[in-house]
Structures are given as structure tokens and as C-alpha cells.
C-alpha positions as CSV (number, residue, x, y, z in Angstrom):
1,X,-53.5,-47.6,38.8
2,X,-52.1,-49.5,35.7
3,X,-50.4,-47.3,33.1
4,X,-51.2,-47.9,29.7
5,X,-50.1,-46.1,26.6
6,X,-53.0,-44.9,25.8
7,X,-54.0,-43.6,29.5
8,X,-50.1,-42.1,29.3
9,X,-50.9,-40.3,25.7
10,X,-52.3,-37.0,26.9
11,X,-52.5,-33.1,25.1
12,X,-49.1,-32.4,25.5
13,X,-47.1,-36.2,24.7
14,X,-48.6,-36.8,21.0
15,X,-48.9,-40.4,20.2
16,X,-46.5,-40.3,17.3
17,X,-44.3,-39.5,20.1
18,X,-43.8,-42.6,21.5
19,X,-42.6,-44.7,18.6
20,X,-39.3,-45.5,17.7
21,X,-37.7,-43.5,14.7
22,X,-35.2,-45.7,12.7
23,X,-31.7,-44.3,12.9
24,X,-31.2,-42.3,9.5
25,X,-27.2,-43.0,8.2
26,X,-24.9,-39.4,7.4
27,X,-24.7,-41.4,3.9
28,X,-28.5,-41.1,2.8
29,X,-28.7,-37.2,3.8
30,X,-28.7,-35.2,0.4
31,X,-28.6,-31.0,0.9
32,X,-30.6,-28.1,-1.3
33,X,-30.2,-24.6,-1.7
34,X,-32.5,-22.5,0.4
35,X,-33.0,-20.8,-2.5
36,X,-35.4,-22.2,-4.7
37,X,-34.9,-20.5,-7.8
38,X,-31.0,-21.6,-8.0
39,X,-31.6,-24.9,-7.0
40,X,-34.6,-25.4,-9.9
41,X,-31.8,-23.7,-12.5
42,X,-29.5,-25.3,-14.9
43,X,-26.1,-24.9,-13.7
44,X,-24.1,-28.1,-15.5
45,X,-22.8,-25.8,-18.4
46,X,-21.2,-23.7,-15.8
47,X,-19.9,-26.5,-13.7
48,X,-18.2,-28.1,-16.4
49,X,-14.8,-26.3,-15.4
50,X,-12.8,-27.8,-18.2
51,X,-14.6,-26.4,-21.3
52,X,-17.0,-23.5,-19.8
53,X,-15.3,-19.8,-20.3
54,X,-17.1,-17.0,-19.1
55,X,-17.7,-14.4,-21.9
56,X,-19.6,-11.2,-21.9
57,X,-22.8,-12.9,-23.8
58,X,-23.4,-15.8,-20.7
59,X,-22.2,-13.4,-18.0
60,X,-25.3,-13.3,-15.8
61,X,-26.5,-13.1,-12.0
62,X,-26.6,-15.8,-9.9
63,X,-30.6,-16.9,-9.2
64,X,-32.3,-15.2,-6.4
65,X,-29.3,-12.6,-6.0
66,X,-31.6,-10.2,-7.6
67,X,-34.4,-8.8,-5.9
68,X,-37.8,-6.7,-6.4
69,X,-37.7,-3.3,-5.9
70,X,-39.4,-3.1,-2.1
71,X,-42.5,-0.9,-2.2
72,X,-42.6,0.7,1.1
73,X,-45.5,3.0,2.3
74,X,-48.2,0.7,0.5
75,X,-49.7,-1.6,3.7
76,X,-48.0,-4.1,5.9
77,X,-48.1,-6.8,3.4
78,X,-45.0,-5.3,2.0
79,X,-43.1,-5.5,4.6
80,X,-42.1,-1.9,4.9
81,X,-45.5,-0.2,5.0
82,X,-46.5,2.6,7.6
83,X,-43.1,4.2,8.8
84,X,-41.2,2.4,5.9
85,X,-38.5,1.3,8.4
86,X,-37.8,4.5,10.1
87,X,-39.3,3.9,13.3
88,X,-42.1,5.9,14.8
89,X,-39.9,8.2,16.9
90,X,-36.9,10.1,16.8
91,X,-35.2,12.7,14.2
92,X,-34.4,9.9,11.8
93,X,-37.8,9.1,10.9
94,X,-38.5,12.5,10.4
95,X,-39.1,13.8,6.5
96,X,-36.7,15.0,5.1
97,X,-32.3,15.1,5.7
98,X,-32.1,14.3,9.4
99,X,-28.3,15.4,9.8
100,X,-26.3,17.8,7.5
101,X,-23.3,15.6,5.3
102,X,-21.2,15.6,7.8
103,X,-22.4,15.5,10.9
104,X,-21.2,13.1,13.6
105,X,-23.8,13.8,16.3
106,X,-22.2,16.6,18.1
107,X,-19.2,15.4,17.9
108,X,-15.8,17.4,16.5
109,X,-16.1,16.1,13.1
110,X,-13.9,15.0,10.6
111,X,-13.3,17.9,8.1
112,X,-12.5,19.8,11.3
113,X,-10.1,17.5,13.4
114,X,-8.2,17.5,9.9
115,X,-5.3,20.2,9.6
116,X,-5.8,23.0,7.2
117,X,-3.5,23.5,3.9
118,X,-2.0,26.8,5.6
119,X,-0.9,30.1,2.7
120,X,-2.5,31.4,0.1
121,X,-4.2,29.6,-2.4
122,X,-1.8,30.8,-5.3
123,X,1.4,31.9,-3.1
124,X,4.3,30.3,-2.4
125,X,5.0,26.4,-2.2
126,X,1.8,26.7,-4.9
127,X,2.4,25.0,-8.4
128,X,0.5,28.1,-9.8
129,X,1.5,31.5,-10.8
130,X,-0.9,33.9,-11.0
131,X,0.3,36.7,-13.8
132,X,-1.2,40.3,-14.6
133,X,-2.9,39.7,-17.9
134,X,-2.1,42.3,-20.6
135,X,-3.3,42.0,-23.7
136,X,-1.3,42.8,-27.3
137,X,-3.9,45.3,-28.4
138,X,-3.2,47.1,-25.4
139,X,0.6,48.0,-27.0
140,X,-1.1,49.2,-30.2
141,X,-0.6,53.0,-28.7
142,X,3.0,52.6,-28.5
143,X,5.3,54.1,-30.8
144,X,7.8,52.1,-33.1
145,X,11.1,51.4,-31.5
146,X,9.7,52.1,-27.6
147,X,10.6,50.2,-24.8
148,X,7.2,49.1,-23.3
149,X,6.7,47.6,-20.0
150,X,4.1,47.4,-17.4
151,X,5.1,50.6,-15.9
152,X,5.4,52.5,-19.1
153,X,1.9,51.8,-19.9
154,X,0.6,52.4,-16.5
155,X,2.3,55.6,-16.7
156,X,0.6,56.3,-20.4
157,X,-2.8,55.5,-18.6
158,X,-3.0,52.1,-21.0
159,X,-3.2,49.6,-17.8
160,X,-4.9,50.4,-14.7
161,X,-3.2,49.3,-11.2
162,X,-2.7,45.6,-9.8
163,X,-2.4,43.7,-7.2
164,X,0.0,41.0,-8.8
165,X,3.3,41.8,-9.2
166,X,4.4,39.6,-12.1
167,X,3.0,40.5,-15.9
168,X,2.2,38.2,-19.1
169,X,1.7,39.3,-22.6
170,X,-1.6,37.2,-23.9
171,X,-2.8,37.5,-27.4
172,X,-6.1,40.1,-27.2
173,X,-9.6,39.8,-29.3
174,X,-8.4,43.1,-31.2
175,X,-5.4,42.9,-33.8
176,X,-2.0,44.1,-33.2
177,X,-0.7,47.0,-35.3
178,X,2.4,48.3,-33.4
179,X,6.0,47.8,-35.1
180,X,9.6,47.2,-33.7
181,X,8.5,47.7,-29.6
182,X,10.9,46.1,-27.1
183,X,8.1,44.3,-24.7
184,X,9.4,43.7,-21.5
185,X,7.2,41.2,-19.2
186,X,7.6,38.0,-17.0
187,X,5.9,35.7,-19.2
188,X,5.0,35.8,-22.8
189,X,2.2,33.2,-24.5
190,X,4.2,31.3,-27.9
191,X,1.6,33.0,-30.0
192,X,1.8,36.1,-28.3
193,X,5.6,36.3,-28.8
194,X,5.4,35.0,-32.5
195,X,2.8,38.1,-33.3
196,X,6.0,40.3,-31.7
197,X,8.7,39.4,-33.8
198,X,6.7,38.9,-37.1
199,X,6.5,43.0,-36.8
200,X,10.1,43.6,-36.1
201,X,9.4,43.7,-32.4
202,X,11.9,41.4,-29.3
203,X,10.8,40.3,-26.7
204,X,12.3,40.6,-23.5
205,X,11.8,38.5,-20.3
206,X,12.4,40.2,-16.8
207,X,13.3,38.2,-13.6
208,X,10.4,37.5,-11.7
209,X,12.1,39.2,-8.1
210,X,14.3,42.2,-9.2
211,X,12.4,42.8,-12.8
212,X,16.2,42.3,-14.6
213,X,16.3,41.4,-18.3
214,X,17.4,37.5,-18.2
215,X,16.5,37.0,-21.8
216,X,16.4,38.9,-24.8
């Protein structure tokens, strides 16, 4: 049986198949961007390196770096309709938060391999010092030319009991009316102080361990 080419061209060898393609040099190939809208923009103003400087007026996104908003939920023609690209199955694609922040799947997680910051928030090796506030209006009861201290007020029934053991004087909402006290405390505010001595009052500032006068 003589084999011709058209007895050899059958369904699955196409006819174009059998010609000869001419060779195609490297040197003819040109390449586009897959991107269409890039490739059909002007670029030669910012290909000219020499004289093109960016400012903030031409500062723009490159084309086809930006996209539409995807609309998911609304069909199949969307590409993200039905389950919106959380599956059909499984506690991801359930509504809602899935996992709480946090969570590594039952595994220890991070904010507990981590070592706590051991002591009290405000004790020692703490920047902050946590004083018994008492305020100027509070002194106002004191006779002129008293010593007053935390304990001599506490005593009077003035203060009430606390659990820190270091006191500040703090200007009050009331004004101050006593004249020539001797206010002993571990910390006095600058305006606090300043309302002191403008009535003939000192102030006097007690060691924050044994409660000795350090400064007059």
C-alpha cells in the first residue's frame, strides 16, 4: 500500500503539520509586557534617566499594579462567588473569628512560652514611685507654727490610713489658708511648695526609708 501525504494526514497529524517552518533568528524576536495596560502607556518621560526627577505631583503607580476591589459572594463569574475562597469544610470557612488572636492550633503559644516581667508593677527595679497623695487644703486645720506630717494628721483624723508608705504634698481644688506650718513629706509638687513658703511656711523633705529630715 503506497503512502501518500494525503492518505498519511489523518485526525490526529494536521496537515499544517507536515511543512517545513523556516528557522526564526534570536535577532528578529522582540518581547512585551504581559500586562497590557503598561505596555500601551507612555513611559519615555520616565525613561529618560538624565533629566526625569520624581516629584510628588508625577509620583504615580505603575499600570496594572492596581486592582478592582474583588466582589466575592456575587456568582462564579467573579471568581470568588459561593464560599468566597474559604472552602466548603472546616472551622475556617465558618462565619465569623475562627481562632482567638493568638491561637497557634493547640499549641503552647507565644505570649506563654515568653517569660513574665516578675515584681510588682510599681515596686522595686520600677521607674515609678507611687506616693500617698495629700492635698494642701487638707493642712488648712493646722495651727500656725505646727509641725505637720502624715502621722500628725492621721492622728488629728485629717487623713485616713494607706497602704503606701511614702507621702507627697499636691496642690488641692480648695485654697490654702494655714500660716508658718513645718510640712514634712517625701515629695513636694514646685507649686505646692511655692504656696508653702509664700505663707511663712518650710518645707521639709524626709528620707524615703527611715522618714529623717534630709532637707530643710
Amino acid at each position: 500500500m503506497a503512502c501518500t501525504t494525503t492518505s498519511f494526514t489523518s485526525s490526529f497529524i494536521g496537515r499544517s503539520n507536515l511543512l517545513v517552518r523556516p528557522a526564526v533568528g534570536t535577532g528578529s524576536l522582540t518581547m512585551k509586557l504581559y500586562d497590557w495596560k503598561r505596555r500601551d502607556a507612555d513611559e519615555s518621560a520616565i525613561n529618560d534617566v538624565d533629566s526625569f526627577e520624581f516629584q510628588f505631583d508625577n509620583l504615580k503607580p505603575a499600570p496594572g499594579s492596581k486592582h478592582r476591589k474583588s466582589r466575592k459572594g456575587r456568582g462564579i463569574a467573579a471568581g470568588q462567588g459561593a464560599s468566597c475562597g474559604f472552602g466548603m469544610r472546616g472551622q475556617k470557612s465558618r462565619a465569623g473569628n475562627p481562632t482567638r488572636p493568638g491561637f497557634e492550633g493547640g499549641q503552647q503559644p507565644l505570649y506563654r512560652r515568653l517569660p513574665k516581667f516578675v515584681g510588682k508593677p510599681m515596686g522595686p527595679g520600677h521607674s515609678k514611685t507611687e506616693y500617698n497623695i495629700i492635698k494642701l487644703d487638707k493642712l488648712n486645720a493646722c495651727q500656725p507654727g505646727e509641725v505637720v506630717n502624715f502621722d500628725v494628721l492621721f492622728s488629728k483624723g485629717i487623713v485616713t490610713k494607706t497602704k503606701h508608705e511614702v507621702h507627697k504634698i499636691v496642690v488641692g481644688g480648695e485654697e490654702f489658708t494655714a500660716k508658718d506650718l513645718t510640712v514634712q513629706a517625701h515629695g513636694f509638687t514646685k507649686t505646692a511648695r511655692e504656696i508653702i513658703e509664700a505663707s511663712g511656711g518650710k518645707c521639709e523633705l524626709l528620707k524615703r526609708t527611715t522618714g529623717e529630715v534630709i532637707e530643710a
